[in-house]
RODO-2510 file (C-alpha; in nm, 4 decimals, decimal comma):
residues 420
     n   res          X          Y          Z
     1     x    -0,0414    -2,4889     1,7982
     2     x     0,1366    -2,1938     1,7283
     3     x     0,3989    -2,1653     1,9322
     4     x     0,4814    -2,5830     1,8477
     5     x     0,4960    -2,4654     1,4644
     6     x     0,7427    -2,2140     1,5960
     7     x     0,9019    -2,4633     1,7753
     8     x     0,9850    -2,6377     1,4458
     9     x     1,0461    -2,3619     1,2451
    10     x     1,3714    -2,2592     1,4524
    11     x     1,4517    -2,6247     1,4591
    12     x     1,4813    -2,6830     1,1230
    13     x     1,6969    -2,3350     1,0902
    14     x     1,9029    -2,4298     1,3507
    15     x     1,9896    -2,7599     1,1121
    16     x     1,7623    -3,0358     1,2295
    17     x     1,7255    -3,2812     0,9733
    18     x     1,4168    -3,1669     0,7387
    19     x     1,2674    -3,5183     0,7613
    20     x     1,2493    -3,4677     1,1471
    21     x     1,0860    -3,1732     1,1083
    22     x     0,8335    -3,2537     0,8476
    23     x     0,7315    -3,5555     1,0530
    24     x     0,6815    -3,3984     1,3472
    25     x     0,4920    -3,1244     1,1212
    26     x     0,2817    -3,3749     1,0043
    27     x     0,2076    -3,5051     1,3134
    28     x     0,1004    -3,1660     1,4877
    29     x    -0,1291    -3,1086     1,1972
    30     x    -0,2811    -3,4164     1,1895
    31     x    -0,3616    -3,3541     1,5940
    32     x    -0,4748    -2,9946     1,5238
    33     x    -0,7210    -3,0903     1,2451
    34     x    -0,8673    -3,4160     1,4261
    35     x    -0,7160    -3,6225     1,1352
    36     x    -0,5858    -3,9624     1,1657
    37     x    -0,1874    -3,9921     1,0988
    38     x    -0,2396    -4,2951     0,9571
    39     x    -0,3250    -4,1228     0,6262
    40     x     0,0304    -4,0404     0,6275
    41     x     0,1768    -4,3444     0,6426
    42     x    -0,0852    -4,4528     0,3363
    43     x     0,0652    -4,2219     0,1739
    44     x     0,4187    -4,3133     0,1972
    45     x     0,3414    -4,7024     0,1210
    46     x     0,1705    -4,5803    -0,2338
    47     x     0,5316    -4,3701    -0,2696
    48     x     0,7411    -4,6443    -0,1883
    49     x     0,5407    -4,8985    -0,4335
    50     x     0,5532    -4,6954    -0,7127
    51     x     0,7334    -4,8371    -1,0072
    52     x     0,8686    -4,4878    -1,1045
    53     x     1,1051    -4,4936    -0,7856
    54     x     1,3200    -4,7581    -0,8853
    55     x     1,4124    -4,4905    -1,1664
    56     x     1,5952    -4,2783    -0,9145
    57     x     1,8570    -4,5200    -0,6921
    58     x     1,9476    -4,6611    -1,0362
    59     x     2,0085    -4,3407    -1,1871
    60     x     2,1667    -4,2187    -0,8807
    61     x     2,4028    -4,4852    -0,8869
    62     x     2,5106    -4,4320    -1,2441
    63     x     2,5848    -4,0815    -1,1337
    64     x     2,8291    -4,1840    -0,8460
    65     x     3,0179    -4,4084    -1,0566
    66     x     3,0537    -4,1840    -1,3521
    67     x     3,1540    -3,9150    -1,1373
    68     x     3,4143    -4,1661    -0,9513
    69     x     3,5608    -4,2716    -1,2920
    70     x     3,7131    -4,1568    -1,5661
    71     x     3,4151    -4,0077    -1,7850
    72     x     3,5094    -3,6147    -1,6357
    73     x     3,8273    -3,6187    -1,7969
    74     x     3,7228    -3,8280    -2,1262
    75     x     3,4095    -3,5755    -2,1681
    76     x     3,6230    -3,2584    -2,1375
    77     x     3,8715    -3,3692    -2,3966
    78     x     3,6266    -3,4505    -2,6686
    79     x     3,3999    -3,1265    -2,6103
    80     x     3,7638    -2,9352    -2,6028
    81     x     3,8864    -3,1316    -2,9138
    82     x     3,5585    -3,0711    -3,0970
    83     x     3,5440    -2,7134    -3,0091
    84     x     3,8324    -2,5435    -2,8671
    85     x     3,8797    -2,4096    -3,2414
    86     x     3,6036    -2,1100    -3,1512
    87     x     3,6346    -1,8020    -2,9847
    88     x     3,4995    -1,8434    -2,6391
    89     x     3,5801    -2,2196    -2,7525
    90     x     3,6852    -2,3728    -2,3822
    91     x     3,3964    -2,1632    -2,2306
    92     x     3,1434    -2,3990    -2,4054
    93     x     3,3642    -2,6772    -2,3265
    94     x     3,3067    -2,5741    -1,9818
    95     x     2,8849    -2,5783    -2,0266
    96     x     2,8678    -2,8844    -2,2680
    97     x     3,0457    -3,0790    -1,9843
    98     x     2,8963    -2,9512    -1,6865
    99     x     2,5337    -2,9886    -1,8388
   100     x     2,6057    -3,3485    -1,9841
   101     x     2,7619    -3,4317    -1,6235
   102     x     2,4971    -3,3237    -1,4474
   103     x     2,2139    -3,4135    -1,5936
   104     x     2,3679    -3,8093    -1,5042
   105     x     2,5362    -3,6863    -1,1463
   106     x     2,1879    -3,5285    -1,0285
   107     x     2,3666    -3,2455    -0,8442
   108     x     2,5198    -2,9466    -0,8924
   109     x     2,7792    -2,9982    -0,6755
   110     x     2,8895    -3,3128    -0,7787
   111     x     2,9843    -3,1394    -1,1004
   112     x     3,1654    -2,8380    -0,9541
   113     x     3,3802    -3,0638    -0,7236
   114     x     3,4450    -3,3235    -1,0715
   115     x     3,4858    -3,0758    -1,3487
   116     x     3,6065    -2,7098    -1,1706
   117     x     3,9248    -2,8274    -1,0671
   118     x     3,9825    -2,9831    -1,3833
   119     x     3,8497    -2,6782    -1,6341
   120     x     3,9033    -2,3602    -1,3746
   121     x     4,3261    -2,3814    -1,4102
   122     x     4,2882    -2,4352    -1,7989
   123     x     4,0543    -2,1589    -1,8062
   124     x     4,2727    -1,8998    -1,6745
   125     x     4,5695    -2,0595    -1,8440
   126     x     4,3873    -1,9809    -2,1606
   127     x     4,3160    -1,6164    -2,1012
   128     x     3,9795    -1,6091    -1,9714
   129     x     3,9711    -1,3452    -1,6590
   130     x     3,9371    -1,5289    -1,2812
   131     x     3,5997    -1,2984    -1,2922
   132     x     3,4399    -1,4326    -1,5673
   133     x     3,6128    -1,8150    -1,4565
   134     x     3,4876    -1,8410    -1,1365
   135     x     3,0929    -1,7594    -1,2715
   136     x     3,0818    -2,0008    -1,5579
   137     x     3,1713    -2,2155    -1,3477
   138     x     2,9814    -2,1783    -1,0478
   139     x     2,6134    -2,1396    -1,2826
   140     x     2,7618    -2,4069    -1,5013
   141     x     2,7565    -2,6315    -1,1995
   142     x     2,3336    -2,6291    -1,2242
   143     x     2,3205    -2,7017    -1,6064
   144     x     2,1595    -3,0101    -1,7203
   145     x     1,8912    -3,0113    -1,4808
   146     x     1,6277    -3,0269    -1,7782
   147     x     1,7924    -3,2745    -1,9649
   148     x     1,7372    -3,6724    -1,9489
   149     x     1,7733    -3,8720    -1,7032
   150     x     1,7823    -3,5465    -1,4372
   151     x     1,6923    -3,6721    -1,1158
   152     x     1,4757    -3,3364    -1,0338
   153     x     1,2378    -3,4151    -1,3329
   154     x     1,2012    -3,7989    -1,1955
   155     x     1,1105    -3,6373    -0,8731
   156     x     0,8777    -3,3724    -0,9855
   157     x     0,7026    -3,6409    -1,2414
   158     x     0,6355    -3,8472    -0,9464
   159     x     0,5257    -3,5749    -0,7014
   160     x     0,3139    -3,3621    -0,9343
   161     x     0,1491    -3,7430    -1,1279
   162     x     0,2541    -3,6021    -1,4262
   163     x     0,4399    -3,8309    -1,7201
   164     x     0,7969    -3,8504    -1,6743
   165     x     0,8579    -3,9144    -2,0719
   166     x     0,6875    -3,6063    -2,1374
   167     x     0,8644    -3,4048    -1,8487
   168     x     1,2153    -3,5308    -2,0402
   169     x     1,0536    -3,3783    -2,3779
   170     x     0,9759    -3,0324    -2,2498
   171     x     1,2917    -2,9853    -2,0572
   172     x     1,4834    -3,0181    -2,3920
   173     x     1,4012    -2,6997    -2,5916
   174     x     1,4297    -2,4801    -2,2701
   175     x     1,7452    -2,6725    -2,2102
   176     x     1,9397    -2,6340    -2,5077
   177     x     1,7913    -2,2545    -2,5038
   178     x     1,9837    -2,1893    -2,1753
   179     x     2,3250    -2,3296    -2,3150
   180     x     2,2719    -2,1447    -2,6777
   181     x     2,2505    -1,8015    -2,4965
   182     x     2,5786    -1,8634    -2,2712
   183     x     2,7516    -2,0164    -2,5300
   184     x     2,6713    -1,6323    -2,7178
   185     x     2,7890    -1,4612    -2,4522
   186     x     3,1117    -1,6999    -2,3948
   187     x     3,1979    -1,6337    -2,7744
   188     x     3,1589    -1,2477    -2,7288
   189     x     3,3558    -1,2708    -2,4117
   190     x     3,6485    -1,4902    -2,6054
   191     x     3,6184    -1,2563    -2,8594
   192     x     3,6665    -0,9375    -2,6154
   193     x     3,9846    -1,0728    -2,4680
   194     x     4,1388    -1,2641    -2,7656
   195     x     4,2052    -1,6064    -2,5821
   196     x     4,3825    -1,8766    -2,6897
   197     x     4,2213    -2,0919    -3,0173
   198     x     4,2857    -2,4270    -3,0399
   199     x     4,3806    -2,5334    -3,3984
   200     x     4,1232    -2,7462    -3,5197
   201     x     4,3440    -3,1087    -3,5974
   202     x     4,0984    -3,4102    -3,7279
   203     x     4,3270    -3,6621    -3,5708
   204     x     4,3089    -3,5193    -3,1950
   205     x     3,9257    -3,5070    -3,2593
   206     x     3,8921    -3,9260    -3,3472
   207     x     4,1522    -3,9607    -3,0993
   208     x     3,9065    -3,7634    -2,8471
   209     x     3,5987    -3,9161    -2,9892
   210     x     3,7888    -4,2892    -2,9652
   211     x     3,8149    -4,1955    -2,5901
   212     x     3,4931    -4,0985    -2,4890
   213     x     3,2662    -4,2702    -2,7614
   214     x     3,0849    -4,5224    -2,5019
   215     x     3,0417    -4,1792    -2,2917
   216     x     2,8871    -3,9966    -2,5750
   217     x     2,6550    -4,3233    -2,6655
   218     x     2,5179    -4,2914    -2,3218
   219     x     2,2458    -4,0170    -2,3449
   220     x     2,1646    -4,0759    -2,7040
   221     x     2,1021    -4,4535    -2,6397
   222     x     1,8372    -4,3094    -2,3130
   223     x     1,6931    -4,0568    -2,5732
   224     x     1,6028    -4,3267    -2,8697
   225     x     1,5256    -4,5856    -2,5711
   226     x     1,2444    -4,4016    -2,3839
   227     x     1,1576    -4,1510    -2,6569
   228     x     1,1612    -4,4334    -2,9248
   229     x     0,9059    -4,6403    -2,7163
   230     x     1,1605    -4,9382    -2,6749
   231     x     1,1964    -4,9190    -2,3107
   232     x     1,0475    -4,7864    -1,9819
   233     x     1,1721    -4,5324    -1,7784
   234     x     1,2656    -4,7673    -1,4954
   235     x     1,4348    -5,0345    -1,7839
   236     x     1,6239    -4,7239    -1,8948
   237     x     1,7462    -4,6557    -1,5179
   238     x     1,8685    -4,9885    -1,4934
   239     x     2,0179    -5,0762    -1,8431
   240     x     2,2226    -4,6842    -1,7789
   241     x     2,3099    -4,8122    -1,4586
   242     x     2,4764    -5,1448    -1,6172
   243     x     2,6007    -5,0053    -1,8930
   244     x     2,8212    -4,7085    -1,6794
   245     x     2,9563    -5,0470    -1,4991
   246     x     3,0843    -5,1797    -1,7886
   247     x     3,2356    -4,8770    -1,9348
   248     x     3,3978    -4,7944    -1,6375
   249     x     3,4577    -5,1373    -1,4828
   250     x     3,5276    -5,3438    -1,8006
   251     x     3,6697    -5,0962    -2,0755
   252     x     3,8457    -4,8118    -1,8940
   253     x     3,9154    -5,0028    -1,5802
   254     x     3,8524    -4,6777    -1,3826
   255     x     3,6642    -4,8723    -1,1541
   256     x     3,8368    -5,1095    -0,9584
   257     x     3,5353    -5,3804    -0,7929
   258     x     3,7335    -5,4660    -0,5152
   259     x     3,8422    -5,1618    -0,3381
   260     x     3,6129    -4,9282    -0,4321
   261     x     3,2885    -5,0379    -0,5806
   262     x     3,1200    -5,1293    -0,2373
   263     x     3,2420    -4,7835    -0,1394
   264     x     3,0641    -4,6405    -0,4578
   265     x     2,7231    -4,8363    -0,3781
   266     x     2,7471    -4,7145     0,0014
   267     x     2,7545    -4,3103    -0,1535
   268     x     2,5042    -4,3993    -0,3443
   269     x     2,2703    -4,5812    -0,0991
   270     x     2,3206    -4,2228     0,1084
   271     x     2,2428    -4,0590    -0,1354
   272     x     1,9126    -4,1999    -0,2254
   273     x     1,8578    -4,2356     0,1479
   274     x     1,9021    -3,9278     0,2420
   275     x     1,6089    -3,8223    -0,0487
   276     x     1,3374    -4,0655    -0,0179
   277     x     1,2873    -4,0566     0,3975
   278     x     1,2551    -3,6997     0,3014
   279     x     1,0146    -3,7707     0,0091
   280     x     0,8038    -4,0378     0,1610
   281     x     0,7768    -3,8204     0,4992
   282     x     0,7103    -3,4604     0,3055
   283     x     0,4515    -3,6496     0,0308
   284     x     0,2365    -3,7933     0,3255
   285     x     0,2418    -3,4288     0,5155
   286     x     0,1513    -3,3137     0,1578
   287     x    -0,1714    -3,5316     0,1056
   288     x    -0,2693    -3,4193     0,4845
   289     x    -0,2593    -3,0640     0,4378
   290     x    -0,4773    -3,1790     0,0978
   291     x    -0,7208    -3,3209     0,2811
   292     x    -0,7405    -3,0660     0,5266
   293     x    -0,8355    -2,8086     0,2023
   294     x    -0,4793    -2,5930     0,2501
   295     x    -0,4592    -2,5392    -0,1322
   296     x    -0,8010    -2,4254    -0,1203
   297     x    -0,7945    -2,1767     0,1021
   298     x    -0,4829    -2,0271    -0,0279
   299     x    -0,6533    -1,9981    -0,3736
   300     x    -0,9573    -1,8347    -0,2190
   301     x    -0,6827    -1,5795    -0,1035
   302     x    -0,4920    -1,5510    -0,4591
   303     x    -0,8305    -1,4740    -0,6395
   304     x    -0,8426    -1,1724    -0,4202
   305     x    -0,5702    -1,0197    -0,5502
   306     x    -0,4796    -1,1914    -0,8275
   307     x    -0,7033    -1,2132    -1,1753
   308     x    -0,5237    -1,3195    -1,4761
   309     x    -0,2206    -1,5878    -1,5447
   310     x     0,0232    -1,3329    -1,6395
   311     x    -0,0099    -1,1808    -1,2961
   312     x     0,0020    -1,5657    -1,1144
   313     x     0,3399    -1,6239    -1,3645
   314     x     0,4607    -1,3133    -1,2250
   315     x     0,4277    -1,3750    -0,8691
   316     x     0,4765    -1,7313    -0,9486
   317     x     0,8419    -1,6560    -1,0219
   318     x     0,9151    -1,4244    -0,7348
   319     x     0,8187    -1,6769    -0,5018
   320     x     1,0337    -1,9500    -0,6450
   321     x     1,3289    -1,7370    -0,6780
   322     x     1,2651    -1,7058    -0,2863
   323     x     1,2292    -2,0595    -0,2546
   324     x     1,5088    -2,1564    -0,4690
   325     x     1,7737    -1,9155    -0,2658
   326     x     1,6792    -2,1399     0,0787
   327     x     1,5877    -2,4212     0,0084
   328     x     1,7604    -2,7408    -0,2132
   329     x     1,6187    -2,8216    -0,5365
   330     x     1,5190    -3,1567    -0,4095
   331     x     1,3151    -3,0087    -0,0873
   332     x     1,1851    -2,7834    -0,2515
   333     x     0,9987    -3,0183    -0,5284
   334     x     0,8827    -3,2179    -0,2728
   335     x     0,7708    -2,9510    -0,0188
   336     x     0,6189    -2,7121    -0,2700
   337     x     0,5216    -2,8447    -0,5637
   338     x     0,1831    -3,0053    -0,3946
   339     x     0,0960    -2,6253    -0,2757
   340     x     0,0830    -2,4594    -0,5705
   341     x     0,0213    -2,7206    -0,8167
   342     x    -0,3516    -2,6692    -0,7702
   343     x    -0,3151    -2,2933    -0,7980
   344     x    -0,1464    -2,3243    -1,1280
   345     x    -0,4142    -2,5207    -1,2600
   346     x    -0,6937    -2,2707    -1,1634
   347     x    -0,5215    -2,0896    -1,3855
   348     x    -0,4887    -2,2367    -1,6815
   349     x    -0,0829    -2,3461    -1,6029
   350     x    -0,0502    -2,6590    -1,7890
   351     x     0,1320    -2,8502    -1,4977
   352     x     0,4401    -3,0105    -1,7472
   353     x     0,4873    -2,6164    -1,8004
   354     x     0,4665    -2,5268    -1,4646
   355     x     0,7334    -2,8047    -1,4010
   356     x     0,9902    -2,6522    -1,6461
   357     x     0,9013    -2,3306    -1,4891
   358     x     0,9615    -2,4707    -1,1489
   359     x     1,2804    -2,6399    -1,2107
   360     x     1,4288    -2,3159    -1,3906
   361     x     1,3884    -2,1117    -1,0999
   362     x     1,5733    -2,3365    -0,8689
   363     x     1,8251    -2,3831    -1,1376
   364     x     1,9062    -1,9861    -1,0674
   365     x     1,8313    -2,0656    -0,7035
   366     x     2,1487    -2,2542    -0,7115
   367     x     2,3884    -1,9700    -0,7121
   368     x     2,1769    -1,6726    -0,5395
   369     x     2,2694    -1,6227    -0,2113
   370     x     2,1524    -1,6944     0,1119
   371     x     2,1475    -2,0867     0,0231
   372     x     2,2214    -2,1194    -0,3071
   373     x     2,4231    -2,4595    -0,2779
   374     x     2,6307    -2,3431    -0,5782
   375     x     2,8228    -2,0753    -0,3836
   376     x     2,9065    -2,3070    -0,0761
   377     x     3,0692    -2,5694    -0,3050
   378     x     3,2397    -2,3347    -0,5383
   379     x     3,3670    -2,1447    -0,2364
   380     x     3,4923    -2,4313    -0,1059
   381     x     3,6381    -2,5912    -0,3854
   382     x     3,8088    -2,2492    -0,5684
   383     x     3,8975    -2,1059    -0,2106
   384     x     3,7165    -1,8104    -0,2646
   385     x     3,4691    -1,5701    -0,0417
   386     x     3,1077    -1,6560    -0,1463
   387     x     3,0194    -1,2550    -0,1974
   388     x     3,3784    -1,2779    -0,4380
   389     x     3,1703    -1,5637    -0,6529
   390     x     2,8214    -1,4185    -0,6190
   391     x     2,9531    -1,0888    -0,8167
   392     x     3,1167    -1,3828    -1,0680
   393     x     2,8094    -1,4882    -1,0715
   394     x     2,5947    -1,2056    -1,1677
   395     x     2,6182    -1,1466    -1,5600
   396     x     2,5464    -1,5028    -1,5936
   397     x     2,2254    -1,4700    -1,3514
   398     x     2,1352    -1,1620    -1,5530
   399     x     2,1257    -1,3724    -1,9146
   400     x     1,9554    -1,6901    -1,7196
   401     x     1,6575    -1,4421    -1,5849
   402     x     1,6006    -1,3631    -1,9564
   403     x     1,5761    -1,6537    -1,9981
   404     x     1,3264    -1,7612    -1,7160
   405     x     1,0855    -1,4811    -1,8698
   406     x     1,1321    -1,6524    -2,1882
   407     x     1,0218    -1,9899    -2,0513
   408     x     0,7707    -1,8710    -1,8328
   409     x     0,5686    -1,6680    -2,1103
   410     x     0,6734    -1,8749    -2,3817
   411     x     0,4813    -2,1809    -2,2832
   412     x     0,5504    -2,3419    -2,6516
   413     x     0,9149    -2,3380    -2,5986
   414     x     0,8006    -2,6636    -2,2790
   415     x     0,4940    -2,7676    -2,4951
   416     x     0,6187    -2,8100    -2,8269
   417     x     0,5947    -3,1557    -2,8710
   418     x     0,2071    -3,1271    -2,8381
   419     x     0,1988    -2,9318    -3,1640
   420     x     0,3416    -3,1581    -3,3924
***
């Protein structure tokens, strides 16, 4: 038994598909404990009928197309003609864009390969050092997570059975927190090196705004839609999805349905793919190692050692910091989540705060080294070593560990909408 998990172990770092590996993981256990498999394929039919999963292919979709179209260029001229006035002004350009783009896009990298191109030779145009450039750009990439419609809140709402609506509501506070403190440090930066202000002109603004108006109706319409109680979150999933196909097919013309739409639904169908074999496959190895009292024993352990909640947050963190560095934010909901989801309850973690705290770790994750996905991309797309972008990186690490601390003991700041 042993030597098989092994076995599996160096397959999967060797680069053997994770599905592969979690099957066949699922399948060894099942043997070991005398357990039917067929509870894991129960488990992945209740999965696959769940009404919440038509959320994600729809929202994926949007994503892709968005990304494929014009809206990049349309978003970063309004945020620039809105705010470019301000010290640090294109900096926060920079985070309002990549957190609006990826909150739709669902991935970091999506938004580095879109937006860094586009914002990293303005940047340094501008004044801003390569340093400081390269590391706005490279966290930047994981902003938005927490924000509505992310694709890693659908997936954790569905894999931890908590609501999805309320997910979207606690993400929002810690959210805009995040993007308040770099936008600080941006300004003090701009400041520092006295880049180049933009003159603040009325008409380039409601030329700007004219432009990317049906962009910037986009996430307000899903807010007052789900939030408001007018529509569900799978409606909401497909009326964005329709709506991004008429902005970019039927007003901008971005979009062109004959060469490249199939192409565009083909990415996408990858893309969502690629995430639910791995979902259905890791969800049904999940509900084994349930029913063969994992969890259990590993709190039994924890209570050892471990006998208050600050000490659990504490640890809690370290481990997902680990976690976030190896694995993608999309495995690692899936794989992990179910583990210590049962922990945090037994003591006292409310589990739509334990989600925020989840999600903000692997948000960091993104650009720590050995894995963090952030890195790769950036290193690929600015040309640069990864250890060059990881010491970008660090001052904006530094200011988004504060903040973890401040989400992780703060549990009002992700459960504020209970107290009103």
């Amino acid at each position: 038994m042993f030597a098989a998990a092994l076995v599996l172990v160096l397959l999967a770092l060797v680069g053997i598909p994770l599905f592969v590996v979690l099957a066949a993981g699922g399948l060894l256990a099942s043997h070991s404990a005398d357990i039917s498999p067929d509870i894991l394929i129960i488990e992945m039919n209740r999965l696959a009928s769940s009404p919440n999963m038509i959320a994600i292919p729809l929202f994926t979709f949007a994503g892709v197309l968005m990304s494929s179209g014009g809206a990049p260029q349309r978003l970063v001229n309004f945020y620039r003609a809105a705010l470019g006035w301000m010290p640090g002004g294109l900096a926060i350009v920079t985070i309002g864009a990549c957190a609006f783009f990826t909150s739709y896009s669902g991935a970091s990298g999506v938004t580095i390969l879109a937006l860094g191109g586009l914002l990293y030779p303005i940047l340094v145009g501008e004044g801003y050092r390569e340093k400081f450039s390269l590391g706005l750009l490279t966290t930047s990439g994981s902003l938005g997570l927490l924000f509505p419609p992310s694709l890693a809140i659908l997936i954790y709402g569905i894999v931890a059975g908590v609501g999805i609506e309320q997910m979207f509501l606690a993400g929002i506070v810690p959210g805009t927190l995040l993007i308040i403190i770099l936008a600080i440090y941006s300004i003090i930066h701009g400041r520092q090196l006295h880049v180049n202000k933009h003159e603040f002109d009325v008409k380039t603004l409601i030329s700007a705004t004219r432009g990317a108006i049906w962009d910037i109706f986009l996430p307000i319409g899903i807010v007052i839609g789900i939030f408001g109680g007018f529509v569900s979150i799978m409606e909401a999933a497909a009326a964005t999805a329709s709506y991004v196909i008429l902005i970019e097919v039927f007003i901008f013309r971005e979009i062109n349905l004959r060469t490249q739409f199939f192409g565009i639904l083909v990415e996408s169908c990858v893309l969502f793919g690629s995430l639910l074999v791995i979902l259905l496959i890791a969800l049904g190895l999940t509900n084994l190692m349930i029913d063969a009292q994992l969890p259990m024993q590993m709190l039994e352990i924890l209570e050892q050692h471990i006998t208050s909640p600050l000490e659990f947050l504490l640890l809690l963190n370290l481990f997902l910091l680990v976690v976030g560095a190896m694995m993608d934010i999309f495995s690692a909901i899936i794989v992990v989540v179910p583990l210590i989801l049962p922990l945090a309850t037994r003591y006292g973690v409310d589990p739509i705060h334990l989600g925020i705290i989840f999600l903000a770790n692997l948000e960091i994750g993104y650009s720590t080294p050995p894995v963090g996905i952030n890195l790769f991309i950036a290193s690929q797309r600015f040309g640069k070593p990864i250890v060059t972008l990881f010491k970008a990186t660090l001052p904006f690490l530094l200011l988004m560990l504060i903040w973890l601390m401040m989400v992780t003991y703060i549990p009002e700041l992700s459960l504020w909408w209970q107290h009103e």
